[in-house]
NUSE-159078 format. One record per residue (C-alpha): residue number from 1; residue in one letter; x, y, z. Coordinates in steps of 0.05 Angstrom, whole numbers. Last residue first. Layout:
% residues N
KOLVO     i   aa       c1       c2       c3
KOLVO   NUM    A        X        Y        Z
...
% end
This chain:
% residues 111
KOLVO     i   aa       c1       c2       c3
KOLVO   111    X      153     -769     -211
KOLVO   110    X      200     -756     -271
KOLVO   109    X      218     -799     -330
KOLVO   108    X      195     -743     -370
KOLVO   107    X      178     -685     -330
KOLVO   106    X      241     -638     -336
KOLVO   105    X      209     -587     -397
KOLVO   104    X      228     -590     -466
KOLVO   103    X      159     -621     -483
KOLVO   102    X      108     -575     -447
KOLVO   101    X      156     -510     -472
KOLVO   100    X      131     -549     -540
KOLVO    99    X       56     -549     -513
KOLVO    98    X       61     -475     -489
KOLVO    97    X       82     -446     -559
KOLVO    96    X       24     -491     -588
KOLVO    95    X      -23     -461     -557
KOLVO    94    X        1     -394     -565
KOLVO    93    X        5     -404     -643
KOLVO    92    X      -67     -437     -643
KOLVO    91    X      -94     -373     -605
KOLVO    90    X      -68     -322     -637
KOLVO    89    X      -14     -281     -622
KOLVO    88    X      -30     -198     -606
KOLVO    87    X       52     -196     -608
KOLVO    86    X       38     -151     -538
KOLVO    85    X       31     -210     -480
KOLVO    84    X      103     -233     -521
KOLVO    83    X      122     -166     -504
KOLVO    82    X       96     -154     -429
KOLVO    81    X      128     -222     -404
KOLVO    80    X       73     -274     -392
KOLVO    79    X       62     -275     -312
KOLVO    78    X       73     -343     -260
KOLVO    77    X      115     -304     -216
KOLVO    76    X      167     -360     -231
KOLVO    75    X      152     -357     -305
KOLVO    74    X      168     -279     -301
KOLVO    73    X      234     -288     -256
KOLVO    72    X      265     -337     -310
KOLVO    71    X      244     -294     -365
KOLVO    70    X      282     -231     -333
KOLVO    69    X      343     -279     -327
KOLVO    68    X      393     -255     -272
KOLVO    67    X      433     -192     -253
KOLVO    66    X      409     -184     -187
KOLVO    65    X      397     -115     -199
KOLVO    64    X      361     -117     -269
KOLVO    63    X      332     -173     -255
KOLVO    62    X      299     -160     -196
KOLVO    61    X      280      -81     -233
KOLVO    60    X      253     -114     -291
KOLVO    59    X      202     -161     -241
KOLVO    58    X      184      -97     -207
KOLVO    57    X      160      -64     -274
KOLVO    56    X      124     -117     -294
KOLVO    55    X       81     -112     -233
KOLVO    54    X       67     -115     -162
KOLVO    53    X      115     -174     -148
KOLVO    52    X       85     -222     -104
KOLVO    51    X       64     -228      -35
KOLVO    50    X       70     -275       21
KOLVO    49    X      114     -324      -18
KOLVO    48    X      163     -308       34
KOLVO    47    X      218     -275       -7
KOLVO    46    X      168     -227      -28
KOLVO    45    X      133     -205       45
KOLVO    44    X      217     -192       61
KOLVO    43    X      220     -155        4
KOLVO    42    X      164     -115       21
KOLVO    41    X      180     -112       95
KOLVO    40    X      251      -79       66
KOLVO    39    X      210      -27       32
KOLVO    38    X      205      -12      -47
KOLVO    37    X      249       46      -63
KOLVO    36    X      219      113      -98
KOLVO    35    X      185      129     -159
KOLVO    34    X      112      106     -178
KOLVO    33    X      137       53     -221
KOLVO    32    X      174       18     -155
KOLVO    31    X      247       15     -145
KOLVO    30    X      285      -34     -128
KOLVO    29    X      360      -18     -105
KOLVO    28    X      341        0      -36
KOLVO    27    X      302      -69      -30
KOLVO    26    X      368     -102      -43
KOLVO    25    X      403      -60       15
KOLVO    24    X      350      -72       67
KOLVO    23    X      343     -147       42
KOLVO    22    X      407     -157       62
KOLVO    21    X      463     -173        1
KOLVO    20    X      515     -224        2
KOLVO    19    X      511     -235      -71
KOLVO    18    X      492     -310      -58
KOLVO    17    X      439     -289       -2
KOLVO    16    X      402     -243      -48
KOLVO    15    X      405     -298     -103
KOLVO    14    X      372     -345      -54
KOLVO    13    X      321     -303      -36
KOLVO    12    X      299     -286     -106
KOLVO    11    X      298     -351     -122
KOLVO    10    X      250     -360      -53
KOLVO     9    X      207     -303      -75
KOLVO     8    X      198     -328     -143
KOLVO     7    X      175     -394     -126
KOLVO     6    X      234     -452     -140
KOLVO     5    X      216     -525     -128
KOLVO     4    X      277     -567      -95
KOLVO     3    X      337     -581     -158
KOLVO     2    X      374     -529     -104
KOLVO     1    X      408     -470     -139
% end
């Protein structure tokens, strides 16, 4: 991938493209909570930044399929990933989670 700013629907894009997939036949192999295949204008709404993904759920199924890094595609959507929401942490100990990710992260000598 490009060092240009990722959004989840452009990653996702991009990965389509790289396995050679349409959206048609990626959205065939997402399927929502309710049962059933998201739609290709779904996708499509996705890959745009027009929408995001519905839920936790969705964001499983991306990775699932397009065999990538479920915690990759959950900071991109901008969520917490549904087990780290569930440790019940406290507030100091999340704090401090986010200031180290803060540290390791490209901005340094950046800008």
């Amino acid at each position: 991938m490009s060092n240009e700013f990722n959004t989840f629907g452009t990653y996702i894009g991009n990965v389509r493209k790289k396995m050679g997939l349409s959206q048609k036949q990626l959205a065939e192999k997402i399927e929502r909570e309710e049962g059933g295949p998201i739609s290709a204008q779904y996708l499509n709404d996705i890959e745009h930044d027009r929408r995001s993904p519905s839920s936790d759920h969705m964001i499983q199924q991306f990775a699932r399929v397009l065999n990538v890094g479920a915690d990759y595609l959950y900071y991109l959507a901008g969520r917490v990933p549904v087990d780290v929401r569930q440790a019940n942490l406290p507030p100091k100990q999340v704090e401090e989670s986010f200031a180290a990710f803060r540290r390791t992260g490209p901005t340094k000598g950046k800008g």
